[in-house]
N, C-alpha and C positions, 0 to 999 in steps of 0.2 A: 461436558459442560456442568451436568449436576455434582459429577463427583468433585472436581473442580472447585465449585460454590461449597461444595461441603466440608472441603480440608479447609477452604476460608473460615468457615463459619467458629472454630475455635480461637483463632488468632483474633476474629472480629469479639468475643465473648471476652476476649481476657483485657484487650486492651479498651472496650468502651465500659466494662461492667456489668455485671449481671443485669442491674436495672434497666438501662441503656440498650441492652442485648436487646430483652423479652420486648422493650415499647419498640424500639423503631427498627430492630433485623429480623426478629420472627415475623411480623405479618410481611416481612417482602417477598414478592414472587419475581424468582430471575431467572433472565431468557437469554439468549443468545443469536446475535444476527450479525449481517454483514460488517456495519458499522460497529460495532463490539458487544462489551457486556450493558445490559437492557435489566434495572430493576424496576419490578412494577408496582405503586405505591396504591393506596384506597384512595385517597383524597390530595389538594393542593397545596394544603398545610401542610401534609405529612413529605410531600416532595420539597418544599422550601426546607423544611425543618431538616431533614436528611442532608440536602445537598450545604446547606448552611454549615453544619456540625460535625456532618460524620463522612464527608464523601471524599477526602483526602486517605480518611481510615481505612474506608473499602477499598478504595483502591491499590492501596499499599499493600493489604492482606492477599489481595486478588492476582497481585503481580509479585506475588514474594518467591524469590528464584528464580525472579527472570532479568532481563537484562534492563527493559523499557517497562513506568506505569503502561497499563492496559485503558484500554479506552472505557469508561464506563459512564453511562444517561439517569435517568431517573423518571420516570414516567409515571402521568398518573392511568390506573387504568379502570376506561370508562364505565365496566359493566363489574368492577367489583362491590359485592354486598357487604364484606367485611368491613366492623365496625370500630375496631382498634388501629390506631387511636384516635380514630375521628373525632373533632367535636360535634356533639350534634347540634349545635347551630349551623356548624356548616352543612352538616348531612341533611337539613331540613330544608333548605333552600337548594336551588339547585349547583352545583356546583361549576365554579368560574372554570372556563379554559384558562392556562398558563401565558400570560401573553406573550407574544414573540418581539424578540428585539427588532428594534428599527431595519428596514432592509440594508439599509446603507452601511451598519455597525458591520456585519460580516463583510462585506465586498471592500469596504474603506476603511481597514485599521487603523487607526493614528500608526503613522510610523515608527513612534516609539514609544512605550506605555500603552496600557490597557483600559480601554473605561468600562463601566458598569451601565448595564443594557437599559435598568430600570429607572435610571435617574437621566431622566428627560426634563425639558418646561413644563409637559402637560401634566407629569409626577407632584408637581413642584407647588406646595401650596403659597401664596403670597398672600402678606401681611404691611402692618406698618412698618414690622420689623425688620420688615426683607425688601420691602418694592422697590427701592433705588437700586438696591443690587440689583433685581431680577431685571428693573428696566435696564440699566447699562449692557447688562450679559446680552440679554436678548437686540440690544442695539449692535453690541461688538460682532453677535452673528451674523447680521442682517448686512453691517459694513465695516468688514473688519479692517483695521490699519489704516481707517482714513479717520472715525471718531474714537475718541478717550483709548488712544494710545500711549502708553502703559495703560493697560486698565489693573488697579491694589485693590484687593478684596480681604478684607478682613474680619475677623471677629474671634468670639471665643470656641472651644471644642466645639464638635456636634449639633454647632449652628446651622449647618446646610451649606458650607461652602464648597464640599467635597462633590456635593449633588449640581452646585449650581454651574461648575466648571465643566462635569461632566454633559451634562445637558449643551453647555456652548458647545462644546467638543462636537457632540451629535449634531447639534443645529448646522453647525460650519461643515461638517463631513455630508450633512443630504442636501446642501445648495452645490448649487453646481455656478461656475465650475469645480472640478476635484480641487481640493486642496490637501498641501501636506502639513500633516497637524501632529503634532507631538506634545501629548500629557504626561508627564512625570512630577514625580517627589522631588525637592531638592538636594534632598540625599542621594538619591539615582544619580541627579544629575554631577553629583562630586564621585561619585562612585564609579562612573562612567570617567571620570576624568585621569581618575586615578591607575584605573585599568590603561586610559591612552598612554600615558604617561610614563610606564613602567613597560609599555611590549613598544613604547617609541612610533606610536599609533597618532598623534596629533594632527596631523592632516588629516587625516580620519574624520577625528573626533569632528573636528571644525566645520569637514564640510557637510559632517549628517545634522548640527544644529543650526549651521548658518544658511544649511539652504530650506529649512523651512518657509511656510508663507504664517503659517500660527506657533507658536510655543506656548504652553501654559503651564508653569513650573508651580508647586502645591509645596505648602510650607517654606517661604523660602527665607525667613527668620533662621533656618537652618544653616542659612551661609553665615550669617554672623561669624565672625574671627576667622574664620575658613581664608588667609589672602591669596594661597593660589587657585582656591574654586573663584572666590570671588573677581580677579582678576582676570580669569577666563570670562566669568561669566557678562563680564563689562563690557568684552570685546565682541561677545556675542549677542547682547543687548544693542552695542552701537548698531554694528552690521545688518542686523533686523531691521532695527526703527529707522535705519536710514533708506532700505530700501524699500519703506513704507511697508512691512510685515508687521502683524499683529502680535506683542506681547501680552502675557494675563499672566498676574502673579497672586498668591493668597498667601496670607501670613494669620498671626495669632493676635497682630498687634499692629498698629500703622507703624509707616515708616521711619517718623523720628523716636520711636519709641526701641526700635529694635539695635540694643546697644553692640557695638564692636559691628558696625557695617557703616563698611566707607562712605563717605559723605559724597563722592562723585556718581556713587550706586544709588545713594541716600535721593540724591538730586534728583536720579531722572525715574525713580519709581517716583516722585512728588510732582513731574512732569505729566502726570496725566491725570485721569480718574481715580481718586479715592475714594473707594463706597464699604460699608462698615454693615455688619447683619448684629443686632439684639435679637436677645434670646423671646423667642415666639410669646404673644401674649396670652392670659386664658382662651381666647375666640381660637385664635388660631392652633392652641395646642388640642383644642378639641377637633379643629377639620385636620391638622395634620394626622391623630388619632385613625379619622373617618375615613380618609382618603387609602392609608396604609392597610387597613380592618380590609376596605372594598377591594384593594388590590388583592392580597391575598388570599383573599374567599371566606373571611371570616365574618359574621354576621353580628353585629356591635350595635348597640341601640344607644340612642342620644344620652342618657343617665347613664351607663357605664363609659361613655365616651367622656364624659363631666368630670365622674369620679377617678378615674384614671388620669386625667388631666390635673385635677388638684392632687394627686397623689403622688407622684412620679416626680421626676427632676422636669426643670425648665428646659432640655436641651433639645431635641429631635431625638438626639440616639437615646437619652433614656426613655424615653416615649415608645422608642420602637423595642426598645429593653421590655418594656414591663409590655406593652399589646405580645410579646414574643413570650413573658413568662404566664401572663392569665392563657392566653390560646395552650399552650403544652399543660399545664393545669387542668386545663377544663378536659383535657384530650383524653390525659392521663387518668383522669378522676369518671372520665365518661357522663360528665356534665355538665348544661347548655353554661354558654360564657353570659351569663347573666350578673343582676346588682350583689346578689346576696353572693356568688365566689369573688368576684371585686372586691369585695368590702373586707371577706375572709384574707385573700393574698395579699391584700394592700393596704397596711394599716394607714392609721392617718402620721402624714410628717411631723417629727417630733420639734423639728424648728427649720429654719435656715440653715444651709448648709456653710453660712459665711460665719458662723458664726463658731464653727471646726478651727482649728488651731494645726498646724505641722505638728507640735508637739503631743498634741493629743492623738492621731494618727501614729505617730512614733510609738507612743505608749503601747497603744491598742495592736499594734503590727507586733511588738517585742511579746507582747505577752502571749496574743495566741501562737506566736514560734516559738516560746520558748527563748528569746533571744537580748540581750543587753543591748540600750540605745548603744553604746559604742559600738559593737559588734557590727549593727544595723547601719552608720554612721561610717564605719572604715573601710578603707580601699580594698581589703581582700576581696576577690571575686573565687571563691570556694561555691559551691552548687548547696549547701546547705544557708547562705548567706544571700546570693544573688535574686532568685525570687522572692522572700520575703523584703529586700528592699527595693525591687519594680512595685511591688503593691502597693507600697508604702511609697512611695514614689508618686504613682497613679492616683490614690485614695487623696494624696496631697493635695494634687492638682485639681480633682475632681471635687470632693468634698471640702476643703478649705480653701477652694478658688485660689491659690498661691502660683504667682508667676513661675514661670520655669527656672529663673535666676534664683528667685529666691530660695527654691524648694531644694536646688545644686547646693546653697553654703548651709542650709539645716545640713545636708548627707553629707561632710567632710568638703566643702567647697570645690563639689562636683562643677563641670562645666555643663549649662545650660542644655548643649547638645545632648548631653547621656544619660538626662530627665528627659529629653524629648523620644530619645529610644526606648526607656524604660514606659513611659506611658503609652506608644506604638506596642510596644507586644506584650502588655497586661492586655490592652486591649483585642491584640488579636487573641490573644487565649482566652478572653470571655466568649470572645467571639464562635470560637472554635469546641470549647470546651465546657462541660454544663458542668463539671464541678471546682471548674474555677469561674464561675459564674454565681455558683451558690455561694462560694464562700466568697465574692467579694460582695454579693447582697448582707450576706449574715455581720459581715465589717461593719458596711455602710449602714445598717439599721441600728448595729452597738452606737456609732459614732451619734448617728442625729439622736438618738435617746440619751447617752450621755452629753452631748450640748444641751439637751434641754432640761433635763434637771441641774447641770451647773445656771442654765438661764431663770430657773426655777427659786 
């Protein structure tokens, strides 16, 4: 087993980075048991923070020359003293157990798609901006397919829609009786069609969505222009609602809004509950802050929960962006998450983010690659072109609030879909990756300070 860990541990050095290496693979201690590879971390932060980031990595390194990944955990463990890279707010308090997913999430899988264990209702903070939603969600669990069938959820990015779907999902999976519940992407769902489709699989397809009792389809703006997703998905829509099953669909946009979708599709998502999330107000972005800090065991005091709240973007995911970069900050630096590192990591916003332009994004993306708007603009997909225009893509959407249509005819009169994939995996590579993280902070922060001296 050690020797094992040890030919891993070059492979883990070269692909995270020296810095990356020393914080989060030196202080791990790994073990070896029935269920498989068992790393042992100091604290709760540092196991979020690992399994977040780097646990696709280990894994890889750990199974490299074999046929199958290897199973591998993360664990905190309880009797370590070591203090790297703790933060000592958390070390000072006594440290949270991990909590454990709902009992129901293991034993009752959706049958197709996966949810996320931690986004439940009781997760879930409510506001003015959200209660209608929350109240309809938590009504569709309670009686699905009998009230606000369709139930159309919508709003902008990183609003909570992703959490509130989830959470129904749970809700309907621990009432009994069992139900079969199926969450997916609407790309899943075309992607799946397409696979029927081509091995002459259609029966198939048909009877794994039409015998559901729930479907809850996530993005499904996504079907736009799509007409043989879309026409499947019509026939599968009918077959549901008629037999009194629950549909839940989420978009970016309500439903007359999302252009190139048939008007018979248009109709019966307007045949039910349309509920819309705004972006959380100061009160609420402070307890969404407080709520997320408690969960993870981090120790945040009402004044860094304020300052963080005015500093940060309006959305949920940048809130949980920036509590995720002061906690690794303070970890790394080995000092408490108090006002005075807040105020250091987080300057104050140089203005509104509406007030970003595509074009100035354009700019700013060509010149740290090195790259000409045409370049940045044309259809090649060469590997020296393609990420810098997902950034640039991403930074679009995010920073200059620019619909998906719109941000397609800035890039060479892209279709709306291939703005919505490029913003899918910028995002998963922030997600994944801390220095594409750093460098879409260091964009983000040129951009609001160049808005605000041209505002100047």
């Amino acid at each position: 087993m050690e020797a094992e860990w040890m030919e891993a541990l070059p492979l883990l050095r070269q692909r995270m980075g020296e810095r990356n290496f020393a914080t989060w693979i030196e202080p791990v201690r790994c073990a070896r048991d029935a269920e498989g590879w068992r790393l042992e971390v100091p604290s709760r932060f540092f196991q979020e923070w690992l399994s977040r980031h780097f646990l696709n990595t280990i894994r890889e390194a750990l199974g490299a020359g074999t046929v199958s990944a290897p199973s591998v955990r993360v664990v905190v463990h309880a009797h370590d003293s070591v203090a790297q890279p703790v933060p000592p707010a958390s070390s000072a308090a006594p440290v949270r157990p991990a909590p454990a997913p709902p009992r129901h999430v293991a034993a009752r899988a959706p049958k197709i798609g996966h949810l996320v264990a931690e986004y439940t209702f009781e997760s879930f903070v409510v506001g003015e901006a959200n209660a209608v939603a929350c109240h309809a969600a938590r009504t569709v669990a309670e009686t699905p397919g009998q009230r606000f069938n369709p139930f159309f959820l919508w709003g902008g990015v990183g609003l909570g829609k992703t959490h509130l779907i989830n959470a129904l999902a749970h809700e309907l999976l621990g009432r009994p009786p069992r139900r079969r519940v199926a969450a997916l992407a609407a790309e899943t769902f075309m992607n799946t069609l397409i696979s029927a489709l081509r091995h002459d699989q259609m029966g198939a397809f048909r009877d794994r969505f039409r015998d559901l009792d729930v479907l809850i389809l996530d993005d499904v703006q996504f079907l736009a222009g799509k007409e043989r997703t879309q026409e499947e998905f019509f026939h599968t829509f009918n077959a549901l609602h008629s037999a009194g099953r629950q549909v839940v669909l989420t978009s970016d946009k309500p439903p007359h809004e999302i252009k190139e979708l048939e008007q018979r599709l248009r109709s019966r998502f307007e045949g039910g509950l349309i509920a819309d999330i705004h972006p959380p107000t100061p009160e609420m972005r402070v307890a969404i802050l407080c709520k997320k800090a408690a969960r993870h065991g981090v120790e945040l005091s009402a004044d860094v929960a304020r300052l963080v709240a005015e500093r940060s973007g309006t959305t949920v995911r940048e809130l949980e962006g920036a509590l995720t970069r002061l906690s690794a900050m303070a970890a790394m630096r080995g000092v408490p998450l108090d006002l005075e590192l807040a105020a250091q990591v987080m300057p104050p916003l140089a203005r509104s983010r509406k007030m970003v332009s595509v074009e100035q994004v354009q700019e700013l993306v060509c010149q740290h690659f090195r790259l000409s708007v045409e370049e940045l603009s044309s259809h090649r997909r060469v590997r020296p072109l393609v990420f810098p225009r997902q950034v640039a893509m991403y930074l679009s959407r995010t920073m200059a609030d620019a619909s998906f249509l719109s941000i397609g005819e800035k890039f060479g009169g892209r279709d709306h879909s291939t703005v919505m994939y490029a913003v899918r995996m910028v995002e998963e590579k922030r997600a994944q990756d801390p220095s594409t993280g750093s460098l879409l902070r260091s964009l983000e922060t040129q951009l609001r300070q160049e808005s605000g001296a041209h505002a100047g």
